[in-house]
C-alpha positions as CSV (number, residue, x, y, z in Angstrom):
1,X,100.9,123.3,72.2
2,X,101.0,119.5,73.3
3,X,103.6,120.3,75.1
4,X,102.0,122.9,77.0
5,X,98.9,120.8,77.6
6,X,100.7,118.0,78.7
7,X,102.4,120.7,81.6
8,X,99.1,121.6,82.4
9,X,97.6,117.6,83.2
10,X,100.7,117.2,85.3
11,X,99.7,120.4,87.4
12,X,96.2,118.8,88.2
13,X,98.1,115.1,88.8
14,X,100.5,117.3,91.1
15,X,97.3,119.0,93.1
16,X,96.0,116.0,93.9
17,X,99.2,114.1,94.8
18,X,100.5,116.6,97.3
19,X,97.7,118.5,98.7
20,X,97.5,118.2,102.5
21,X,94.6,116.8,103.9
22,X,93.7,114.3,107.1
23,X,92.2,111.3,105.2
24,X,93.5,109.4,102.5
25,X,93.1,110.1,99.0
26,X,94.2,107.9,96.2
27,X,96.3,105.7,98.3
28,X,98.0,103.0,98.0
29,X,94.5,100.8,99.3
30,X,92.5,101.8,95.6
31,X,92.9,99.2,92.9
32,X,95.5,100.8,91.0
33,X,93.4,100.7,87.9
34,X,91.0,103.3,89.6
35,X,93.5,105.4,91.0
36,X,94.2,107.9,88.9
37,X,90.1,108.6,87.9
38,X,90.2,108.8,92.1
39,X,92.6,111.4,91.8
40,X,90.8,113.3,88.8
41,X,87.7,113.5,91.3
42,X,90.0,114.8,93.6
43,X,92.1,117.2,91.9
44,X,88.3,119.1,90.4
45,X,87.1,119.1,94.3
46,X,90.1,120.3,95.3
47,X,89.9,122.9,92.2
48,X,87.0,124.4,93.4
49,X,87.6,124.4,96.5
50,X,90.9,126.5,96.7
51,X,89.1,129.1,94.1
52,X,86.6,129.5,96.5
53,X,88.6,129.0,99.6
54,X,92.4,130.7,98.3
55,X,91.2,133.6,96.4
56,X,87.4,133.7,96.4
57,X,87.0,133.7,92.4
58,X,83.4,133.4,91.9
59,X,83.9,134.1,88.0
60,X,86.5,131.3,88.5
61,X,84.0,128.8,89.8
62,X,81.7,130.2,87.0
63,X,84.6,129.4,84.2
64,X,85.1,125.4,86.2
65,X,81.3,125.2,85.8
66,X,81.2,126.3,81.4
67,X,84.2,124.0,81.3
68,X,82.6,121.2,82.4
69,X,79.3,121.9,80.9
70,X,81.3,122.1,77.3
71,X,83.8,119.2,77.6
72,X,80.5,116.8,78.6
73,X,79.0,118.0,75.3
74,X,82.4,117.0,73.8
75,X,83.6,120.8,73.4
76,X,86.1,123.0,74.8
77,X,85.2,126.1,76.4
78,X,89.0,127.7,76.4
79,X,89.2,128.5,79.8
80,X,92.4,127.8,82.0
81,X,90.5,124.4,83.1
82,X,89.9,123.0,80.2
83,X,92.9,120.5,80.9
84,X,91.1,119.6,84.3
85,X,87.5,118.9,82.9
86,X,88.9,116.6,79.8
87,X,90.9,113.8,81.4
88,X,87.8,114.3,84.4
89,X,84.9,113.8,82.0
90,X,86.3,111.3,80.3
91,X,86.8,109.4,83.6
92,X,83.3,110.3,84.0
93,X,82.4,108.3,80.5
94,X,85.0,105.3,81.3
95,X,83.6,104.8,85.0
96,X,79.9,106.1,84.1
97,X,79.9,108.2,87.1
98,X,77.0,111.0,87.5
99,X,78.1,114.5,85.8
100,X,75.4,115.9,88.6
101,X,77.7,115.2,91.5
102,X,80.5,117.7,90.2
103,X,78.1,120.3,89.5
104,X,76.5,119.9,93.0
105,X,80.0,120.6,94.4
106,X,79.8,123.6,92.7
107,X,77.0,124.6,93.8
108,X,78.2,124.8,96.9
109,X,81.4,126.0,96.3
110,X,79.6,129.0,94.6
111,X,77.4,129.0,98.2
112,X,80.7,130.1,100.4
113,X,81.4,133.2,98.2
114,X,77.6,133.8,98.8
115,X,76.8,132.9,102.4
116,X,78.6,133.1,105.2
117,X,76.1,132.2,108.4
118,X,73.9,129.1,108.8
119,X,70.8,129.5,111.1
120,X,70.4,125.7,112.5
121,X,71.6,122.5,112.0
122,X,69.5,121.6,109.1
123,X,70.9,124.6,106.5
124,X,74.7,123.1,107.6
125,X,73.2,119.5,106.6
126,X,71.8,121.5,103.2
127,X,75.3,122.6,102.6
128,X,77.0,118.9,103.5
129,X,74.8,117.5,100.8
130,X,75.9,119.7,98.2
131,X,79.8,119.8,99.6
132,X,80.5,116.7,100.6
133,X,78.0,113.9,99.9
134,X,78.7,114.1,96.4
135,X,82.2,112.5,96.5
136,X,81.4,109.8,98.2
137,X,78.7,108.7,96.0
138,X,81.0,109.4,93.4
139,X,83.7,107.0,94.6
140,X,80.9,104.3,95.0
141,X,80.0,105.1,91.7
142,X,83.8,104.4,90.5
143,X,83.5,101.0,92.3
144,X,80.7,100.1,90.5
145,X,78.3,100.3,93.9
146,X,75.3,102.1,93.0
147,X,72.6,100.5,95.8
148,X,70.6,102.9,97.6
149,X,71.3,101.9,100.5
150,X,75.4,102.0,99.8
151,X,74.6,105.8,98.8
152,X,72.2,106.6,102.1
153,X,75.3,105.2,104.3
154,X,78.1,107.0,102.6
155,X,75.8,110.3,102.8
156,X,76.1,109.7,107.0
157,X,79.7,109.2,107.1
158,X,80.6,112.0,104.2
159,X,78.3,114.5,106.0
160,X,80.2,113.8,109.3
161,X,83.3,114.0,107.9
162,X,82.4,117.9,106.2
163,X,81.1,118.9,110.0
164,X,84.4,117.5,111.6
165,X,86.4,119.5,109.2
166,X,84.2,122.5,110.1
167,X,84.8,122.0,114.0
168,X,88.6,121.5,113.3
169,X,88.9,124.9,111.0
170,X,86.3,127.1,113.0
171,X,89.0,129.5,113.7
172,X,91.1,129.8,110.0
173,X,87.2,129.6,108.9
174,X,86.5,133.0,110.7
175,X,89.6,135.0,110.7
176,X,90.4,133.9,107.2
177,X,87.2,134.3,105.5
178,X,84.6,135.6,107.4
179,X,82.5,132.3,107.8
180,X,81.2,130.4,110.5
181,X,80.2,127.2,110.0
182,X,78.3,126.8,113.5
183,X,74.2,126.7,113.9
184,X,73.3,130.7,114.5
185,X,70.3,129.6,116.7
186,X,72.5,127.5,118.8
187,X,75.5,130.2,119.2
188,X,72.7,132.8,120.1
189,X,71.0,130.4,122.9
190,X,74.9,129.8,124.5
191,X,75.3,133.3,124.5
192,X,78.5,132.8,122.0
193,X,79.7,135.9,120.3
194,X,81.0,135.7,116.6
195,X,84.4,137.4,118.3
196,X,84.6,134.6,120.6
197,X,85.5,132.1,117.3
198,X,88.8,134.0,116.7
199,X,90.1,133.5,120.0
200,X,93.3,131.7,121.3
201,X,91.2,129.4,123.4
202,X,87.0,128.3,123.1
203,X,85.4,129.9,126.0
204,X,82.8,126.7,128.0
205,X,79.7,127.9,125.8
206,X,81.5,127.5,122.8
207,X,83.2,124.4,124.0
208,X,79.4,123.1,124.8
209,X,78.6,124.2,121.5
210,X,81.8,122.4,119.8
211,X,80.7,119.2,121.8
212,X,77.3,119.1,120.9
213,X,78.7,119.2,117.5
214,X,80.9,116.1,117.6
215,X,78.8,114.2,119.3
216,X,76.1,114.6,116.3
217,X,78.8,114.0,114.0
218,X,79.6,110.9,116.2
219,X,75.9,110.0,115.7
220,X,76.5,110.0,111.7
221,X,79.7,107.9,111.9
222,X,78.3,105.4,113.8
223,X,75.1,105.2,111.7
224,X,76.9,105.4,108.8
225,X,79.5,102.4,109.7
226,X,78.0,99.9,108.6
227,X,79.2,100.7,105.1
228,X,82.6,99.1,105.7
229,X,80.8,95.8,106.3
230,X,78.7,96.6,103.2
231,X,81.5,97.2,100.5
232,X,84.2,94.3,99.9
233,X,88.2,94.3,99.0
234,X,90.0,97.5,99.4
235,X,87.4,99.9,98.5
236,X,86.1,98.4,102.3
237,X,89.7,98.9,103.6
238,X,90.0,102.6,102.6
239,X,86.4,103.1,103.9
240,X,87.6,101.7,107.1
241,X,90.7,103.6,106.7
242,X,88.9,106.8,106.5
243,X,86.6,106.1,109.5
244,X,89.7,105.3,111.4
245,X,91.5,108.9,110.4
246,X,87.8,110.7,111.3
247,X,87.9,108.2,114.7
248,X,91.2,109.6,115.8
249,X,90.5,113.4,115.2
250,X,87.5,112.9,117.3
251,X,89.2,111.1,120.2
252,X,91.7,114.1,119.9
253,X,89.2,116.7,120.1
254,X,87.6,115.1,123.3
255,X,90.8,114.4,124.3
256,X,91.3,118.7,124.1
257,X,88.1,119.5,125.9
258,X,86.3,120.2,122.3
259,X,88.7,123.4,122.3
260,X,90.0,123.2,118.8
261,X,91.0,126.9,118.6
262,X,94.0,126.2,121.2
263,X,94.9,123.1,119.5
264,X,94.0,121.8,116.0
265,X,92.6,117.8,116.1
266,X,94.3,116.2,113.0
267,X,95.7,113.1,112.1
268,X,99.1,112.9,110.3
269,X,101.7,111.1,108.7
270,X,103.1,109.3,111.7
271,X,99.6,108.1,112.7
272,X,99.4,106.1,109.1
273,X,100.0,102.9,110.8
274,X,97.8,103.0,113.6
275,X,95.2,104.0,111.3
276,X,95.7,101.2,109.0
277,X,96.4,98.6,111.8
278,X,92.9,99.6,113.0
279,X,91.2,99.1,109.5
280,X,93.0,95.8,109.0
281,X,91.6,94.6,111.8
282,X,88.1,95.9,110.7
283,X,88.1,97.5,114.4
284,X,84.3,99.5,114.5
285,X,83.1,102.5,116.2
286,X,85.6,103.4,119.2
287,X,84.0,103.5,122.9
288,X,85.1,107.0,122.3
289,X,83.1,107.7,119.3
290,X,80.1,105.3,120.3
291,X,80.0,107.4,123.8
292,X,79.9,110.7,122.0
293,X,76.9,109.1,119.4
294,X,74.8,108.1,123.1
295,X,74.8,111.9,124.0
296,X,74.1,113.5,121.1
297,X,71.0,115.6,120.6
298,X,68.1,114.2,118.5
299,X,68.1,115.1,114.7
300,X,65.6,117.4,113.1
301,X,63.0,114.3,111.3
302,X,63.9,115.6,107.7
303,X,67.4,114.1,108.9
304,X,66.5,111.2,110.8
């Protein structure tokens, strides 16, 4: 039975080791102390992500949810995560990080097996907060920085890095799974058909659209900087480091003519250095990025 258990806590460390993705996680910039409660965080988001994402388990994010709810009232709820939400919650004890956060994620994890079309830019910000905002509070929260105004600053970058990752997968998002992560009153102004997302190549009014869209999510990461200057030590260098990876995918994607369906923006292995020779040098907002935040359109004033 140990045996067995101990099986199962390497398969979350594994998840959250190897699982691809374009900005660091865990890495060798976090105090080592904090690492592996970073990668607890991680390997739960991740969790729920690929049951929502992978195989679309809505009673599987229901069991995640029960787990979590028991093993924060000290119980076990004998479902196949039970091995996740122990080590995580007690993480969440030792680091006295907010239970709410994780069950936020959820919440929206739940929303992609439920809704598949936003209407405007503010329901996509409404998802953002429940998707993505939560881990980066949560990682301020493992670094003991719980200031407001550390919180509203990591909310502007987190939220731009979730729309990023929603221009780069607009395709997979749509041929994969049926969802479209675009502003329906926007596409329907351009004239953009939903057919038009699975294409080989973004036709112009999608590429307008697509452009529109970084340079808001420009707009966040430059507002949002100032959070590297805020936080000290390495949590500032992997903040800077993360800014850096988001940085480069933009200047990619501008680089592509915001045309993301005939080639994917990412960053990867190779491009570790000049990412972290960037955030050694605590290099800001790239004339790239800072051009991109001048354009964008104004935000709705429950964003501003």
């Amino acid at each position: 039975m140990e045996r067995e258990e101990n099986e199962d806590i390497g398969r979350w460390e594994d998840l959250a080791s190897k699982h691809y993705e374009n900005f660091p996680v865990g890495s060798f910039l976090v105090q080592k102390p904090k690492r592996g409660a970073f990668k607890w965080i991680y390997a739960f988001a991740r969790t729920a992500d690929d049951l929502a994402d992978e195989v679309q388990d809505l009673a599987g994010l229901h069991a995640l949810r029960v787990s979590l709810d028991e093993a924060l009232g000290g119980k076990k709820a004998h479902t196949p995560f039970d091995s996740l939400t122990g080590p995580l919650v007690s993480c969440i004890h030792q680091h006295k990080l907010s239970p709410e956060y994780f069950f936020l994620l959820l919440d929206a994890f739940e929303q992609d097996l439920e809704k598949n079309r936003y209407g405007d830019i503010l329901e996509l910000f409404d998802y953002c907060r429940m998707s993505a905002n939560p881990v980066g509070r949560l990682v301020l929260e493992l670094f003991e920085e719980r200031e407001p105004e550390a919180m509203d600053l990591s909310d502007q970058i987190c939220t731009a890095l979730q729309l990023l990752n929603h221009i780069q997968d607009i395709q997979s998002d749509y041929l994969e799974r049926d969802r479209i992560y675009l502003p329906k009153d926007r596409m329907n102004t351009l004239g953009i058909a939903e057919e038009e997302l699975g294409k080989d190549s973004a036709p112009p009014p999608l590429q307008t659209l697509i452009r529109e869209l970084a340079q808001t999510t420009a707009s966040l990461f430059k507002r949002g900087h100032p959070l590297c200057d805020l936080l000290k030590g390495r949590m500032s260098l992997e903040i800077r480091a993360i800014f850096q990876s988001a940085t480069l995918v933009l200047e990619r994607l501008e680089a592509g003519g915001f045309n993301p369906l005939r080639k994917r923006p990412k960053v990867g292995k190779r491009d570790s250095l000049r990412v972290l020779f960037r955030a050694l040098r605590k290099k800001g907002p790239s004339k790239i990025l800072l051009h991109l935040a001048q354009s964008a359109p104004p935000l709705p004033p429950r964003i501003q």
